[in-house]
N, C-alpha and C positions, 0 to 999 in steps of 0.2 A: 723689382725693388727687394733689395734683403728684409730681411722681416728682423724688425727689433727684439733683442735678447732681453727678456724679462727680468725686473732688477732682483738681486739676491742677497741686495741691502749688505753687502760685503764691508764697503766702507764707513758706511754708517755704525757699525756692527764693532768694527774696529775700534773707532773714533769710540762708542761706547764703552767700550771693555776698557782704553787708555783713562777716557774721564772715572772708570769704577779705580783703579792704580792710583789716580793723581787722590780721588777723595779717601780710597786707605789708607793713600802716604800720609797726608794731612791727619787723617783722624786717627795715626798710630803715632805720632810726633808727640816727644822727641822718643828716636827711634832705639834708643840706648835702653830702652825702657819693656821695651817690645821681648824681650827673654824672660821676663817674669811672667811673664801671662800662662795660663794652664800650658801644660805640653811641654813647656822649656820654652815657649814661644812659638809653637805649633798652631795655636790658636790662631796668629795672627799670618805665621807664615803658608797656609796653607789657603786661604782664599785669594792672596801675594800670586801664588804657583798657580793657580788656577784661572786670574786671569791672563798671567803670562800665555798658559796654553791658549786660552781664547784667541790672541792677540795673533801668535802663530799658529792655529790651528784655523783657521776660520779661512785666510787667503787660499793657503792651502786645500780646503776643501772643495772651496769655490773652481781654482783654479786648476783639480784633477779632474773637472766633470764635464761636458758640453752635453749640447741636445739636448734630447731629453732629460737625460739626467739633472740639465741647469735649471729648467723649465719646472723641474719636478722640486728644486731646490726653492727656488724662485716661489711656487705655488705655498713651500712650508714655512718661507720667511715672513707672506701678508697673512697665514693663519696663525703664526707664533705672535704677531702683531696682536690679535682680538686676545689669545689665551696670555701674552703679558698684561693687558691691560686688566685681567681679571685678577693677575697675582697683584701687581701694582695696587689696584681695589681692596683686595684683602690683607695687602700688607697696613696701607694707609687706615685703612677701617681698626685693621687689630690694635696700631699704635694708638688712636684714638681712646680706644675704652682697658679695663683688666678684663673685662671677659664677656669676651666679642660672641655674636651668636654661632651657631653651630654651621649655618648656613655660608656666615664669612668663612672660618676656620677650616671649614672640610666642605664645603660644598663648591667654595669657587677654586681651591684649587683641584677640585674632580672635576670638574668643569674644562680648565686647564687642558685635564691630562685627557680628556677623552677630542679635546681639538687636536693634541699632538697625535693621537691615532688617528684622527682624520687622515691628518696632514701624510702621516703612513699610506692611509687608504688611495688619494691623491697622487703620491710620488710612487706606489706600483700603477696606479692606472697611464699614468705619461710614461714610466719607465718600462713596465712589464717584470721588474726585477724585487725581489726579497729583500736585496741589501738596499737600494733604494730607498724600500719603505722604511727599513728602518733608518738610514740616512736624514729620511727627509721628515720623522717622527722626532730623531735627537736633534735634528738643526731645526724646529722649530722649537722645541724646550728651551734650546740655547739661547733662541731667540728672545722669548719671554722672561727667561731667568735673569738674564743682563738688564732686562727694564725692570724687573724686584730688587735683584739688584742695589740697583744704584738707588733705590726709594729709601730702600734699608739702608742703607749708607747714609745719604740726605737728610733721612730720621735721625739719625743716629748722633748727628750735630746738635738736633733741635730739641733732645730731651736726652737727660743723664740721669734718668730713672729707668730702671726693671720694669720688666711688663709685673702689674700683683700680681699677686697668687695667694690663694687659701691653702695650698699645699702644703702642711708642714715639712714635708721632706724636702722641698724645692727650696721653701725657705732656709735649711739646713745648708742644703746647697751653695746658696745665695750667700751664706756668710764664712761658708768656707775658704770661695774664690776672693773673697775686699769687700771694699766699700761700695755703696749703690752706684759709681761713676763706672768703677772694673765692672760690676757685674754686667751695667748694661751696655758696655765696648763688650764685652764675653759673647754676648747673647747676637748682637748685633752680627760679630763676625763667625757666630758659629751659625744664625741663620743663613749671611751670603753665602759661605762655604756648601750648604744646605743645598743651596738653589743652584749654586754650580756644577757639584758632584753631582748629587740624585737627581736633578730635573734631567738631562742629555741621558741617562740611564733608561727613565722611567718613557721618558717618548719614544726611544728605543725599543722597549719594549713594548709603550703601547702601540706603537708604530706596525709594528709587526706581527702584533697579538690583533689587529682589527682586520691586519690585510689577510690575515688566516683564517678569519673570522667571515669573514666576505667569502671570502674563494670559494670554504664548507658551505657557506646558505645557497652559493650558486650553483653547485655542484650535485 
């Protein structure tokens, strides 16, 4: 009997990054509007562009890889599972309070990043390969960051206030960009963009910064 190819949550994945598009478009409407925003309208076009890559990038990775390598994929999609649910956690937490403890703020997302080096460590031991780890280190961040996400987005309906701040400079900031509704569409999409960009980076690196790490202690 073939042995069953482990899921790689490809289509789930997809289906997420379309539903993160659909709640954009909505929460950038009416779209005539969207060029005023910091940037020229950078602000808003850039996390736009970012799930398009997901959308088409995702199939694609899935569908250059077999064996092991899917296996090793596979392994970094149920670990992006636990390390989204921590960003999820901290996203939900931070919207909650103005100033969430140290432990939400930076502790769950190292939390996070030190699962996507797992998830590294994992996809060179099924793989035996370098790229792999890191592979399988950025498709787990990917993983995670599409369920922050869409949290941050979901929020983002449910309150048209600025996270506070004591910061005079931030506050400065803050009245630079509009009103408290611009500010917090501002903040909103300049965290999704966040999670997009630097998370598949930083798995990447921790991905491969653990499997390195490993090899030296065995070695």
């Amino acid at each position: 009997m073939r042995a069953r190819t482990p899921p790689t949550l490809r289509t789930p994945l997809i289906l997420l990054a379309v539903a993160n598009l659909a709640l954009l478009g909505v929460r950038l409407w009416p779209w005539s509007l969207v060029m005023s925003l910091p940037g020229n309208g950078a602000t808003a076009i850039d996390p736009a562009v970012s799930l398009l890559g997901y959308v088409g990038l995702i199939p694609w990775v899935v569908g250059s890889l077999q064996g092991a390598g899917k296996k090793a994929l596979a392994t970094a999609s149920m670990i992006g599972l636990g390390a989204g649910t921590l960003l999820v956690v901290q996203v939900a937490a931070g919207a909650q309070t103005a100033t969430p403890s140290v432990w939400v703020e930076v502790g769950l997302p190292v939390a996070a990043a030190l699962l996507w080096g797992i998830a590294g460590i994992r996809g060179a031991r099924l793989a035996g390969s370098a790229g792999v780890a890191m592979l399988a280190g950025a498709w787990s961040a990917m993983v995670s960051c599409l369920m922050a996400s869409t949290v941050v987005l979901a929020e983002s309906f449910r309150s048209n206030l600025p996270p506070l701040t004591t910061d005079p400079w931030q506050q400065y900031q803050g009245l630079a960009i509009g009103p408290p509704a611009t500010q917090a569409l501002v903040h909103s999409l300049n965290t999704v963009t966040g999670f997009l960009l630097i998370g598949p980076i930083l798995g990447c690196v921790f991905g491969l910064g653990f499997t390195f790490f490993e090899k030296n202690k065995e070695s």
